[in-house]
TORTIFI-79057 format. One record per residue (C-alpha): x, y, z; residue in three letters; residue number from 1. Coordinates in steps of 0.25 Angstrom, whole numbers, always signed. Example, Ala and Ser with C-alpha at 12.3 -4.5 7.8 and 13.67 -1.06 7.14 Angstrom:
atom px: +49&py: -18&pz: +31&r: ala&k: 1
atom px: +55&py: -4&pz: +29&r: ser&k: 2
//
This chain:
atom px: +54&py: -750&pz: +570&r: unk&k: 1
atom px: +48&py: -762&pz: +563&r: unk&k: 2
atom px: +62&py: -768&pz: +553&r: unk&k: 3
atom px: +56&py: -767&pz: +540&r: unk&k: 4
atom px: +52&py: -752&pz: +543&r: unk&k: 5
atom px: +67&py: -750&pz: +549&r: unk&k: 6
atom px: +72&py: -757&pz: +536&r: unk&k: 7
atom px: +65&py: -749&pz: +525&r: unk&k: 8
atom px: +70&py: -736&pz: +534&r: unk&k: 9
atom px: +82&py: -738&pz: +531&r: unk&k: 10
atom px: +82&py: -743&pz: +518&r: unk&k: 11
atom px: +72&py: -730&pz: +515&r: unk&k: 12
atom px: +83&py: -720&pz: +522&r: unk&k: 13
atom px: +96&py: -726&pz: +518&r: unk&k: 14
atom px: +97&py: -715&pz: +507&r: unk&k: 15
atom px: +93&py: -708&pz: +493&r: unk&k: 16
atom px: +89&py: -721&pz: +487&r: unk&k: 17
atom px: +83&py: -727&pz: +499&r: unk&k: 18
atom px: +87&py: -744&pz: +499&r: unk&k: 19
atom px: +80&py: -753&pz: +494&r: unk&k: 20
atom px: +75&py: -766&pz: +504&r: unk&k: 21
atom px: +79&py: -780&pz: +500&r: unk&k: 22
atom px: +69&py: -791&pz: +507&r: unk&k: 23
atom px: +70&py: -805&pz: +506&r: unk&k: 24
atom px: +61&py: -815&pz: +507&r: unk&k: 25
atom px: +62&py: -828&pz: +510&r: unk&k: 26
atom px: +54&py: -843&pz: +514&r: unk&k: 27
atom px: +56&py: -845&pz: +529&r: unk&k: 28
atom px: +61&py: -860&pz: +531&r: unk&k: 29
atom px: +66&py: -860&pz: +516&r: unk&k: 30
atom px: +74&py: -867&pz: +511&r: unk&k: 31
atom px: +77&py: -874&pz: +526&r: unk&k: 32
atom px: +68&py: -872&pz: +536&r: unk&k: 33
atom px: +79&py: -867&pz: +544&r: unk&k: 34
atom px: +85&py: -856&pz: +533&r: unk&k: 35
atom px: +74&py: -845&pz: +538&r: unk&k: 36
atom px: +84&py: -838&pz: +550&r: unk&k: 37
atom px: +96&py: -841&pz: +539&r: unk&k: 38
atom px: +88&py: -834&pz: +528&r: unk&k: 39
atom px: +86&py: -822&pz: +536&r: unk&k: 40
atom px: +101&py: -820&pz: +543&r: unk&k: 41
atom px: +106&py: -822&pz: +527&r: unk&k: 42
atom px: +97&py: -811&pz: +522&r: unk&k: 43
atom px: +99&py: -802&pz: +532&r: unk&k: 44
atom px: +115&py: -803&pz: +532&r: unk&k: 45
atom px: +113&py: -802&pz: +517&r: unk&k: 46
atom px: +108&py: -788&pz: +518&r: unk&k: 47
atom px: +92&py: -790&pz: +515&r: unk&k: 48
atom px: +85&py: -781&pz: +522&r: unk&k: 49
atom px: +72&py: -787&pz: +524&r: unk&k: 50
atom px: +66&py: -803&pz: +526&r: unk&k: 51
atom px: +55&py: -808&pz: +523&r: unk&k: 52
atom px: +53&py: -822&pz: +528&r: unk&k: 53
atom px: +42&py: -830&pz: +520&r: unk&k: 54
atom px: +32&py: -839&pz: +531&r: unk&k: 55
atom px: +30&py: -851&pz: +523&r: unk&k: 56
atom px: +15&py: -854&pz: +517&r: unk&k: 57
atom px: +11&py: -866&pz: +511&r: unk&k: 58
atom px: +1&py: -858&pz: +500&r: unk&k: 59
atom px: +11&py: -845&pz: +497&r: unk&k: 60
atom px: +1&py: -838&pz: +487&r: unk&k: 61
atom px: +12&py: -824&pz: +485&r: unk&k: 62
atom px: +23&py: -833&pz: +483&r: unk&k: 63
atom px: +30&py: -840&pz: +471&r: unk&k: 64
atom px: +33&py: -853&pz: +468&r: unk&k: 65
atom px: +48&py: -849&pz: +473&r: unk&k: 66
atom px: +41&py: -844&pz: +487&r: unk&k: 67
atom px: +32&py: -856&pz: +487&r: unk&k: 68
atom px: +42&py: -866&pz: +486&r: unk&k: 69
atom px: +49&py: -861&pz: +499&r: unk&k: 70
atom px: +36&py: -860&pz: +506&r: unk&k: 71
atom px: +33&py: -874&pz: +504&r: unk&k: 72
atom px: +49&py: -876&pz: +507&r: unk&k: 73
atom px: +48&py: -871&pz: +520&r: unk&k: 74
atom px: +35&py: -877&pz: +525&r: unk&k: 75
atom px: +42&py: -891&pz: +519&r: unk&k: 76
atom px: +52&py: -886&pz: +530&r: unk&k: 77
atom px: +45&py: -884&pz: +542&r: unk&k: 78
atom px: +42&py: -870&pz: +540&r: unk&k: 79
atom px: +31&py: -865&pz: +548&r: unk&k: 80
atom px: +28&py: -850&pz: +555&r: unk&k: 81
atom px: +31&py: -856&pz: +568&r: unk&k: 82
atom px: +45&py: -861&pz: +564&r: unk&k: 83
atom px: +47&py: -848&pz: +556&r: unk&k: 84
atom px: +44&py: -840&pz: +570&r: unk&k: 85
atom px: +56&py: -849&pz: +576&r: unk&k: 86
atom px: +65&py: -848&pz: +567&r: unk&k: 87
atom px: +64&py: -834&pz: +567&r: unk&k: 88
atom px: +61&py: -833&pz: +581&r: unk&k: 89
atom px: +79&py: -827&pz: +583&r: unk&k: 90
atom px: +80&py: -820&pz: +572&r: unk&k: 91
atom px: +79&py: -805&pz: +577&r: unk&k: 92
atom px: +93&py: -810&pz: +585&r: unk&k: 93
atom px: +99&py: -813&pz: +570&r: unk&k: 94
atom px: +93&py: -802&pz: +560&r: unk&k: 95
atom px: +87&py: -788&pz: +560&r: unk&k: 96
atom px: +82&py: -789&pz: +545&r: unk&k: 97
atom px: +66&py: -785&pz: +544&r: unk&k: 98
atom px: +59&py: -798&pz: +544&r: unk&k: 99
atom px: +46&py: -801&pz: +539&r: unk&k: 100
atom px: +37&py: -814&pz: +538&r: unk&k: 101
atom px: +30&py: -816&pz: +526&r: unk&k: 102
atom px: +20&py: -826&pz: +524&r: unk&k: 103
atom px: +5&py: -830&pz: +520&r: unk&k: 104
atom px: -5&py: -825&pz: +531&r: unk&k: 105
atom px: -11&py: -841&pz: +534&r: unk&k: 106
atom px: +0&py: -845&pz: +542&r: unk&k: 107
atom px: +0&py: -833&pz: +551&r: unk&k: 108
atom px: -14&py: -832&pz: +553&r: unk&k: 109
atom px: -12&py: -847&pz: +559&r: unk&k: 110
atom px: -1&py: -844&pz: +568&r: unk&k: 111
atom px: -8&py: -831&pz: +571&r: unk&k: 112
atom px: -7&py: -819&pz: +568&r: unk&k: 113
atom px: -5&py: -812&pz: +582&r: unk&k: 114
atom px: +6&py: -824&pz: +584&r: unk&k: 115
atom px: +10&py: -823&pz: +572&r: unk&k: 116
atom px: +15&py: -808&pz: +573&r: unk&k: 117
atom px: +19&py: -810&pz: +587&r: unk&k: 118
atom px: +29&py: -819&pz: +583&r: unk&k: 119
atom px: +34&py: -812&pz: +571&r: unk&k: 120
atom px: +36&py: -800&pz: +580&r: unk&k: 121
atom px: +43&py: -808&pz: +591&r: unk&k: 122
atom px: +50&py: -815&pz: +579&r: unk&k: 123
atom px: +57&py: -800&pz: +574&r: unk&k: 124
atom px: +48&py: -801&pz: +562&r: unk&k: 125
atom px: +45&py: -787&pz: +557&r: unk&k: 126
atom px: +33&py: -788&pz: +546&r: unk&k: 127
atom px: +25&py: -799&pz: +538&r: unk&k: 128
atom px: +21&py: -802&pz: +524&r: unk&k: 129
atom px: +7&py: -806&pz: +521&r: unk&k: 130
atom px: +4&py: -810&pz: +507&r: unk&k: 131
atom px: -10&py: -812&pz: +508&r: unk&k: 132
atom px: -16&py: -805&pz: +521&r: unk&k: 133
atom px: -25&py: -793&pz: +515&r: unk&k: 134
atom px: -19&py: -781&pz: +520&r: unk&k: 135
atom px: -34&py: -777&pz: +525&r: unk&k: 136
atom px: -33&py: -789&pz: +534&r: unk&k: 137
atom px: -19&py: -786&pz: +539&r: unk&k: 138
atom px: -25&py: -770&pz: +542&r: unk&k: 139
atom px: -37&py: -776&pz: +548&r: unk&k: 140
atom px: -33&py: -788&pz: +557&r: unk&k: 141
atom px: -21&py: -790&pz: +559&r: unk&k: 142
atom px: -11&py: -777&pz: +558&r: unk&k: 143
atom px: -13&py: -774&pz: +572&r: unk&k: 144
atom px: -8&py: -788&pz: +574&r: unk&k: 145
atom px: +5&py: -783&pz: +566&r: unk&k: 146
atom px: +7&py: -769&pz: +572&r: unk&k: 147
atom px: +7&py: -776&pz: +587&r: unk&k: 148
atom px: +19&py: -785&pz: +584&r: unk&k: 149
atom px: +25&py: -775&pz: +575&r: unk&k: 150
atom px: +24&py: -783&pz: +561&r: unk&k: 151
atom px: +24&py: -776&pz: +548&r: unk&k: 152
atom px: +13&py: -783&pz: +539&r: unk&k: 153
atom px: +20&py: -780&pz: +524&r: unk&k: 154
atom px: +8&py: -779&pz: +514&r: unk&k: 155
atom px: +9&py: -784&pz: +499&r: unk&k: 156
atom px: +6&py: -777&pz: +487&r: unk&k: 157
atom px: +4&py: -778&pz: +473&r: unk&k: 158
atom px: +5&py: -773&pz: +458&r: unk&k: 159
atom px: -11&py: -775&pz: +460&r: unk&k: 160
atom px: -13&py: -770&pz: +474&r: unk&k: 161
atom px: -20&py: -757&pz: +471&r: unk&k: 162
atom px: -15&py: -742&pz: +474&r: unk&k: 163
atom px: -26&py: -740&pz: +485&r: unk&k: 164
atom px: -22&py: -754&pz: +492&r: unk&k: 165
atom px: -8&py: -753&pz: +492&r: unk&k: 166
atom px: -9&py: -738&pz: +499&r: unk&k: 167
atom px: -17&py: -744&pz: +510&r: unk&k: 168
atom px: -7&py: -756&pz: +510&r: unk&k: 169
atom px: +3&py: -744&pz: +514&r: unk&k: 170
atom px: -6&py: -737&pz: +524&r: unk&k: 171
atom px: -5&py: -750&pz: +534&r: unk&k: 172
atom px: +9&py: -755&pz: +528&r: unk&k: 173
atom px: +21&py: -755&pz: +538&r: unk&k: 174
atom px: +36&py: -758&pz: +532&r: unk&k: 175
atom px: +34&py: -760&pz: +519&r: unk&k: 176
atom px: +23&py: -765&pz: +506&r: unk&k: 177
atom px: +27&py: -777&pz: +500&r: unk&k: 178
atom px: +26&py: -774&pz: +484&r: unk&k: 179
atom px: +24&py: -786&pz: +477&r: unk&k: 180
atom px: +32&py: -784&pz: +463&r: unk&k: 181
atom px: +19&py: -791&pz: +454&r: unk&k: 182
atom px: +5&py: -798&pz: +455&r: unk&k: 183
atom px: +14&py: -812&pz: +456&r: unk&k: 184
atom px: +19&py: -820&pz: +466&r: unk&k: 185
atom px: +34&py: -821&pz: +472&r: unk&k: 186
atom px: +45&py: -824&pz: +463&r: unk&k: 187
atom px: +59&py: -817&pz: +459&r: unk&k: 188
atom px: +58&py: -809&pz: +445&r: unk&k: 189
atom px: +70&py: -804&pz: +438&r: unk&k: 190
atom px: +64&py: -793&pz: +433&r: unk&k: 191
atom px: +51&py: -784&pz: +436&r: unk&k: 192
atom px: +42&py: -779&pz: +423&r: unk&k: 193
atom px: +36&py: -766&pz: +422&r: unk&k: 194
atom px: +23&py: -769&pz: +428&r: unk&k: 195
atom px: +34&py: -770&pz: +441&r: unk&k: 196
atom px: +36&py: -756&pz: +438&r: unk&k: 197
atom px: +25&py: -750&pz: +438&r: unk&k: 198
atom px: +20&py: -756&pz: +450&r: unk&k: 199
atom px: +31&py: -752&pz: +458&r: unk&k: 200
atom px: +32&py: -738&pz: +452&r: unk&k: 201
atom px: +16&py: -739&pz: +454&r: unk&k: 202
atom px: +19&py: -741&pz: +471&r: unk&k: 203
atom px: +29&py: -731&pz: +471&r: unk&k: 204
atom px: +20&py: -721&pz: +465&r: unk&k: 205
atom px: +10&py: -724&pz: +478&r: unk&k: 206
atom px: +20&py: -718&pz: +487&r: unk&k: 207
atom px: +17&py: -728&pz: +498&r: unk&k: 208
atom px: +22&py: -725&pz: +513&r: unk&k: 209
atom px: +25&py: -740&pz: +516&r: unk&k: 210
atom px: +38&py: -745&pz: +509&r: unk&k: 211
atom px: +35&py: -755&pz: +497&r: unk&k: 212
atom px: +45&py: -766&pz: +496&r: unk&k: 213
atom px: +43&py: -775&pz: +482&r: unk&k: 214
atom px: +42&py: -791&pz: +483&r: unk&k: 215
atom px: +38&py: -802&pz: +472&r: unk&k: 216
atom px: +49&py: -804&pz: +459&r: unk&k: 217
atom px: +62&py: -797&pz: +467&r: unk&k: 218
atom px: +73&py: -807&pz: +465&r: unk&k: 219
atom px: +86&py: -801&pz: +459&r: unk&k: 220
atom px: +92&py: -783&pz: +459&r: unk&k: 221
atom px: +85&py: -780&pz: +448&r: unk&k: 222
atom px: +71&py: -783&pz: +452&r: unk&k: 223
atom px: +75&py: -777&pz: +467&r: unk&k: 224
atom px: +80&py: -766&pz: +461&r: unk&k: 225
atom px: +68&py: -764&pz: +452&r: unk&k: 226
atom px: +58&py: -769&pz: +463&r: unk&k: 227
atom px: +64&py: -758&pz: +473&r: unk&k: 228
atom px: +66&py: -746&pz: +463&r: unk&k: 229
atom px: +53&py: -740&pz: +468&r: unk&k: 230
atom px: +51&py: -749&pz: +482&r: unk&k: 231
atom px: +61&py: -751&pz: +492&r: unk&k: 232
atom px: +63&py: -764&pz: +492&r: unk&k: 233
atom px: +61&py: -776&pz: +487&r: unk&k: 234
atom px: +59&py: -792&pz: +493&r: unk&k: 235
atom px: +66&py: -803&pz: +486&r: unk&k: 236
atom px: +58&py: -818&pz: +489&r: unk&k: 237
atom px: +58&py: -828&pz: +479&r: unk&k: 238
atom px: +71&py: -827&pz: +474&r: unk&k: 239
atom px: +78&py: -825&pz: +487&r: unk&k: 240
atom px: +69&py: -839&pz: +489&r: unk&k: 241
atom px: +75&py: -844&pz: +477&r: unk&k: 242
atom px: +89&py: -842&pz: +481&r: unk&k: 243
atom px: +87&py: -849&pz: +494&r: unk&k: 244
atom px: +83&py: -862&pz: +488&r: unk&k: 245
atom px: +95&py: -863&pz: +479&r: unk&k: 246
atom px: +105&py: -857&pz: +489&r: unk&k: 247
atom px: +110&py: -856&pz: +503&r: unk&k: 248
atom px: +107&py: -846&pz: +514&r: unk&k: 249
atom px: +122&py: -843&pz: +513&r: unk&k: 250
atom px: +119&py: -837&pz: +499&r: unk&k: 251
atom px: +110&py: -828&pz: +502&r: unk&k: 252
atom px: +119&py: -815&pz: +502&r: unk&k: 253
atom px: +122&py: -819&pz: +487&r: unk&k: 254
atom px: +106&py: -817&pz: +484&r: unk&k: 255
atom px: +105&py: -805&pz: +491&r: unk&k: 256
atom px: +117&py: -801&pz: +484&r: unk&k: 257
atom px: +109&py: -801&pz: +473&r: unk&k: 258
atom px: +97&py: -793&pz: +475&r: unk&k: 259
atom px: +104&py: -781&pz: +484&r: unk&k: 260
atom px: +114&py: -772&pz: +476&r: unk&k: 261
atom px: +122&py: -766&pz: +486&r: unk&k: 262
atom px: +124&py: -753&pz: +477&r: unk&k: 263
atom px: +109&py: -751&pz: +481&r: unk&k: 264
atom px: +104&py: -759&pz: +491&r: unk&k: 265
atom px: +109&py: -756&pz: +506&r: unk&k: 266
atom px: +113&py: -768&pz: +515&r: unk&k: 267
atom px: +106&py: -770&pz: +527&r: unk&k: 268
//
């Protein structure tokens, strides 16, 4: 079984309120180009149960000025896919965490995309993220591609993506839809408005088969617990980002610490 499937098993059946998913992202070679493997070991001792590690793109169009800025870090670093493939090329000996790439589709289309998921698969990585690849050019090129090397391909949605869109979205969705919070681009929130709300009752209401995880303004409890009330679970991005530039790896548990509850949220 595919990681991030197993994962949100047992989140879904640990109970009468099943548990909600904490996933962080983070800028792969950020803030040292060396950090990535130390970032992931932290997070996973730290009790998140999903990673996210962002492949540095030079033209980020998703992502905040806070995302951008590490991006342009990174590469500043060194940071390129090939080095992110060595640095990760151990990891399955050191973590067990469901791991997923995201990233912008141009520099995986220049690696390749056959080599490109080969490698992820012999990496340990369990699905991608793909901002701006149609999900009708994913279905039609290259999801054969993704189901030979066992990769889930996680699709976005938004306030604006329409009913009929989103249930189709779910009929070719493996692990979980990626529910971007607003019609913006990443940065931490402290609050969500009622527009947040009725989006996220609005998705409920659809009563999709795929599990919808909320992304985009998470960044302290009380936007995770708004974000995950009617989803089950939510990714933190820019403000975890944030807290790396102004603090150690070491501190990472006291960040964490601050988004699980652990009165509601399970360790993992």
């Amino acid at each position: 079984m595919n990681r991030i499937e197993e994962k949100l098993a047992i989140h879904a059946s640990s109970g009468k309120e099943p548990k909600k998913l904490l996933s962080i992202y983070f800028t792969a070679g950020y803030p040292e180009l060396d950090d990535t493997v130390s970032v992931i070991k932290k997070l996973e001792a730290s009790g998140v149960d999903m990673i996210e590690i962002g492949l540095p793109f030079s033209d980020p169009l998703a992502d905040g000025p806070t995302i951008q800025d590490s991006s342009t870090q990174a590469l500043n670093n060194g940071m390129t896919t090939e080095k992110l493939f060595e640095q990760l090329s151990s990891i399955r000996k050191e973590v067990e965490i469901p791991l997923l790439i995201m990233g912008y589709f141009n520099p995986m289309l220049q690696y390749g995309i056959e080599e490109f998921c080969q490698k992820c698969a012999e990496t340990g990585i369990d699905g991608l993220i793909i901002p701006d690849l149609p999900v009708d050019v994913f279905h039609r090129e290259y999801m054969e591609i993704f189901d030979k090397h066992g990769l889930y391909n996680v699709f976005l949605i938004t306030p604006q993506t329409s009913d009929e869109r989103i249930k189709y979205i779910d009929s070719i969705s493996k692990g979980f839809i990626y529910m971007v919070s607003s019609a913006s681009t990443t940065g931490a929130k402290n609050s969500f408005g009622t527009q947040q709300d009725e989006y996220f009752e609005r998705i409920k209401n659809l009563e999709l088969d795929t599990p919808q995880i909320v992304g985009f303004g998470i960044s302290n409890y009380d936007t995770f617990l708004k974000a995950t009330a009617h989803a089950n679970g939510a990714i933190v991005g820019s403000a975890f980002v944030k807290f790396l530039k102004e603090n150690s790896i070491s501190k990472i548990p006291e960040f964490i610490n601050q988004i699980k509850e652990p009165s509601h949220l399970s360790e993992s």
